[in-house]
C-alpha positions as CSV (number, residue, x, y, z in Angstrom):
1,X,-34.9,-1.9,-1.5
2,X,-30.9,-2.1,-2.8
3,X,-28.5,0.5,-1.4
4,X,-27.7,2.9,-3.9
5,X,-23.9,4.1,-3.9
6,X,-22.9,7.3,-3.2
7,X,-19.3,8.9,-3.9
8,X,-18.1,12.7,-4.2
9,X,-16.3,13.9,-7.3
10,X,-14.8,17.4,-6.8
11,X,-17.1,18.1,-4.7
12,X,-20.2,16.9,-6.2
13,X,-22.5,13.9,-5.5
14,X,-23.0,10.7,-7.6
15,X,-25.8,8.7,-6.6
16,X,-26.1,5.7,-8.7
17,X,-23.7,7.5,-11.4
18,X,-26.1,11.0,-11.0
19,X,-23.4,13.1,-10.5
20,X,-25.3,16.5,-9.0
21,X,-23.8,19.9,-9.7
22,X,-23.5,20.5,-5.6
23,X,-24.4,18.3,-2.7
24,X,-28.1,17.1,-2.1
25,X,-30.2,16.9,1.0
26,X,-31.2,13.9,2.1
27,X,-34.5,13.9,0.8
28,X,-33.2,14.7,-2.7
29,X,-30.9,11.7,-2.9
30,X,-33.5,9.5,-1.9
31,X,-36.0,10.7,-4.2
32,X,-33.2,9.7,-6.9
33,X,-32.3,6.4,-5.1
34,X,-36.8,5.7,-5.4
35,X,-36.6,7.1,-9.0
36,X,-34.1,4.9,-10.1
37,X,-35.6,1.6,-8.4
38,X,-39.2,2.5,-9.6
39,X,-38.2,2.6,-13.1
40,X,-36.2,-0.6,-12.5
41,X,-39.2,-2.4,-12.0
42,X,-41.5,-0.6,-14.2
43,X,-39.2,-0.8,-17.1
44,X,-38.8,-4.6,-16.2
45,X,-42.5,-5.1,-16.2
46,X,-43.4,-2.6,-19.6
47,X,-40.4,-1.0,-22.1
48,X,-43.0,1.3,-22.8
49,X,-43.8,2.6,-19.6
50,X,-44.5,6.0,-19.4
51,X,-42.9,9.1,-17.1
52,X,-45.6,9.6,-15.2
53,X,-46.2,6.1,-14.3
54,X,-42.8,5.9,-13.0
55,X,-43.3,9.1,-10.7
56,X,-45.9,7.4,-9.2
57,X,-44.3,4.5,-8.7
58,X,-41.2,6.3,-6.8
59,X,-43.9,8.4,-5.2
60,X,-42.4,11.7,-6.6
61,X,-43.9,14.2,-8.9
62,X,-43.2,14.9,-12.3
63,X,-41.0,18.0,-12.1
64,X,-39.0,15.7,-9.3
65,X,-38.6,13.2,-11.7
66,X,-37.3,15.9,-14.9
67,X,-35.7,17.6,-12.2
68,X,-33.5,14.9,-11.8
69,X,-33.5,12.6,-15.2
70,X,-34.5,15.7,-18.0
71,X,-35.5,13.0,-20.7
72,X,-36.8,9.2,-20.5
73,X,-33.2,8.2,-22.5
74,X,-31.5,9.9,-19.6
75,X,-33.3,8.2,-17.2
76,X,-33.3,4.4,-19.2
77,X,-29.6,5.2,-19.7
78,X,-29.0,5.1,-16.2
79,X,-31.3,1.9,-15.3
80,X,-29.3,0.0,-18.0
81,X,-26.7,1.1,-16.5
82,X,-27.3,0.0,-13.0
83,X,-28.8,-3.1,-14.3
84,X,-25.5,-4.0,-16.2
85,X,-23.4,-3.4,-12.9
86,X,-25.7,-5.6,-11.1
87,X,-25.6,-8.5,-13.9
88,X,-22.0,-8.4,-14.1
89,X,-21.3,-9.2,-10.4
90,X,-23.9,-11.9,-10.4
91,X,-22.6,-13.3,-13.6
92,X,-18.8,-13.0,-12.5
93,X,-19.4,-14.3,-9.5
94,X,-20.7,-18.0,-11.1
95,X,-17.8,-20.6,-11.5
96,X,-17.6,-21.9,-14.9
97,X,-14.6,-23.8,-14.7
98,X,-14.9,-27.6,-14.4
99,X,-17.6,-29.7,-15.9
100,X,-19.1,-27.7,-19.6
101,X,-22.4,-29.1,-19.1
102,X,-22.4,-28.5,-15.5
103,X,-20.9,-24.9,-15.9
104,X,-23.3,-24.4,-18.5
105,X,-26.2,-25.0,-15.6
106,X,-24.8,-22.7,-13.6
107,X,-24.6,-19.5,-16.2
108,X,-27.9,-20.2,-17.1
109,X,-29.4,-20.4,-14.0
110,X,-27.8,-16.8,-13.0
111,X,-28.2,-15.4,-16.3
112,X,-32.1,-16.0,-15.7
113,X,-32.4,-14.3,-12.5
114,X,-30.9,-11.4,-13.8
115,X,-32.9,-11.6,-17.3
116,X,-36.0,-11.6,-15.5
117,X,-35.3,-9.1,-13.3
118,X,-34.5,-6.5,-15.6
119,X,-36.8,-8.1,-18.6
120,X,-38.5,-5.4,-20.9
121,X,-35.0,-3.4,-20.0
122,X,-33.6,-5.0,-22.7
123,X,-36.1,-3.8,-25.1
124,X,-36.4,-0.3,-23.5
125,X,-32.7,0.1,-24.3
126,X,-33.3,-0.7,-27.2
127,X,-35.7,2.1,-28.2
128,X,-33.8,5.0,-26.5
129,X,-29.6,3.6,-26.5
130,X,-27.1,3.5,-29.7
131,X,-26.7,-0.3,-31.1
132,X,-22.9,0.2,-30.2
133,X,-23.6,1.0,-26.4
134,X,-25.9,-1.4,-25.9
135,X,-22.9,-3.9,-27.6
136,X,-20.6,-2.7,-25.4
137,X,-22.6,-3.0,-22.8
138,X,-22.9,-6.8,-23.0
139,X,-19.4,-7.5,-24.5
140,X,-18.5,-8.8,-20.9
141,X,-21.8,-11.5,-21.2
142,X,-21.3,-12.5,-24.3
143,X,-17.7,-13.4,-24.0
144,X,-18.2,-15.5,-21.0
145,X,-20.5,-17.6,-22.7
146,X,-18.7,-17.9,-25.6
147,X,-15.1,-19.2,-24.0
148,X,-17.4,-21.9,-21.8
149,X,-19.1,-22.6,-25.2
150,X,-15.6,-22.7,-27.1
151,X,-14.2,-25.1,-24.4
152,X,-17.3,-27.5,-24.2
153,X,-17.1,-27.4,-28.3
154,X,-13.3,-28.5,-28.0
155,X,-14.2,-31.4,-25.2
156,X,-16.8,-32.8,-27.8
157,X,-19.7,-31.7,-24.7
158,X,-20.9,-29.4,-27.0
159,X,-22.3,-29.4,-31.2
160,X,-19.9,-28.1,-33.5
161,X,-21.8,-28.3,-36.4
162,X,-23.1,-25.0,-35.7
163,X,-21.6,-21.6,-35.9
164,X,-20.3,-20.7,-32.1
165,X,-22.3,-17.3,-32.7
166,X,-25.3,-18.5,-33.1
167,X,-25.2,-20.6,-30.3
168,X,-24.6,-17.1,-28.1
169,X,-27.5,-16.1,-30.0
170,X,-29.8,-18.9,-29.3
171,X,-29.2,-18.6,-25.7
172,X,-29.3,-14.6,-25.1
173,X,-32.8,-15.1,-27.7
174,X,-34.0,-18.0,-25.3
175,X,-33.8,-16.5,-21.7
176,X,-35.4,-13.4,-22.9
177,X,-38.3,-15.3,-24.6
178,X,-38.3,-16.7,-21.1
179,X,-38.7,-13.9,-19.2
180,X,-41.2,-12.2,-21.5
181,X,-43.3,-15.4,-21.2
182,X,-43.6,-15.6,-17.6
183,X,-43.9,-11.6,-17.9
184,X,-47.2,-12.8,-19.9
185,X,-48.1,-15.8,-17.3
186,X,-47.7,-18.4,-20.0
187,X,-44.9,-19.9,-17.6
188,X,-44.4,-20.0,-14.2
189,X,-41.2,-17.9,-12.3
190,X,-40.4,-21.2,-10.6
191,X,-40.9,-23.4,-13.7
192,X,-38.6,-21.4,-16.6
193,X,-35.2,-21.5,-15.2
194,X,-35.2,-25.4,-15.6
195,X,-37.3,-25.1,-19.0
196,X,-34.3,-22.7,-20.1
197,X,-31.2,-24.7,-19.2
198,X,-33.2,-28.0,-20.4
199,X,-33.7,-26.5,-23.7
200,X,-30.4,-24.8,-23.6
201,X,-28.4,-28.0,-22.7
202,X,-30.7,-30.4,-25.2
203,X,-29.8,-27.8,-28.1
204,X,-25.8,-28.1,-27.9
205,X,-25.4,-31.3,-26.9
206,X,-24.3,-33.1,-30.3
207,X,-26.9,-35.8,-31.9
208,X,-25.6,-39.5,-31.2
């Protein structure tokens, strides 16, 4: 299971950005720590997943669970949030300098590893998060691809006869088909990241 960060603030305790109105016993912070990951991977799995599935996933009961997340938006809130965190230091950690194409590979292949790890997330956020969070939340994403898709444009490694938006589009719609499929076992976890950057990869480069 990943560690889940803990800090003070004035006195309080923030596990995983919970900030608790006085400090928790062990047992409490873990229960939030179990909480958190559970719905990770239930949310991940089904958008539409229930409270009390997600209490028995973290092995916890109900009033546990409200005791620490009062409503399902509190508690998606904070799983996006976690699940942003976790994107952006995979995703900043991938060089894209060099090579377009061969940067291009190597966004794609992290940006599917985290897509299918948080998978129905996206659509959970959806459902219970503002369309202008949920655009700030991926304004980091979004503008990484689009400077490595600006510079492959302006090297000729990449189509410009197509708006540079919709190329962002394509992709982002792409790995999430992606992940939903091998959700549904119509593709294989070990086959798709391959399928994804050949598609990718075949759709900007420009026709000969």
């Amino acid at each position: 299971m990943a560690r889940h960060p803990t800090a003070r603030r004035g006195g309080a305790v923030v596990v995983d950005g919970v900030q608790e109105s006085a400090p928790r016993r062990a047992d409490a912070l873990r229960n939030i720590a179990s909480i958190v990951e559970a719905a990770t991977r239930s949310l991940a799995d089904d958008p539409d997943v229930s409270m009390n599935a997600v209490a028995k996933a973290a092995g916890v009961g109900r009033m546990t669970l409200y005791g620490h997340f009062p409503s399902r938006a509190t508690l998606v809130a904070e799983v996006v949030e976690r699940a942003l965190r976790d994107a952006e230091s995979t995703l900043g950690a991938v060089d894209v300098t060099g090579d377009p194409q061969a940067a291009m590979e190597r966004l794609l292949d992290a940006s599917w590893h985290v897509t299918y790890r948080y998978g129905g997330l996206v659509q959970a956020a959806e459902q219970s998060l503002s369309p202008d969070l949920l655009k700030r939340a991926h304004t980091q994403q979004v503008d990484r691809a689009t400077t490595l898709l600006r510079r492959g444009r302006r090297e000729g490694q990449f189509r410009r006869d197509v708006p540079l938006e919709w190329q962002v589009i394509a992709i982002q719609s792409l790995l999430h088909a992606a992940a939903t499929a091998v959700h549904q076992g119509a593709v294989t976890a070990d086959a798709a990241p391959t399928l994804v950057t050949t598609t990718v990869l075949a759709t900007l480069t420009p026709p000969h």
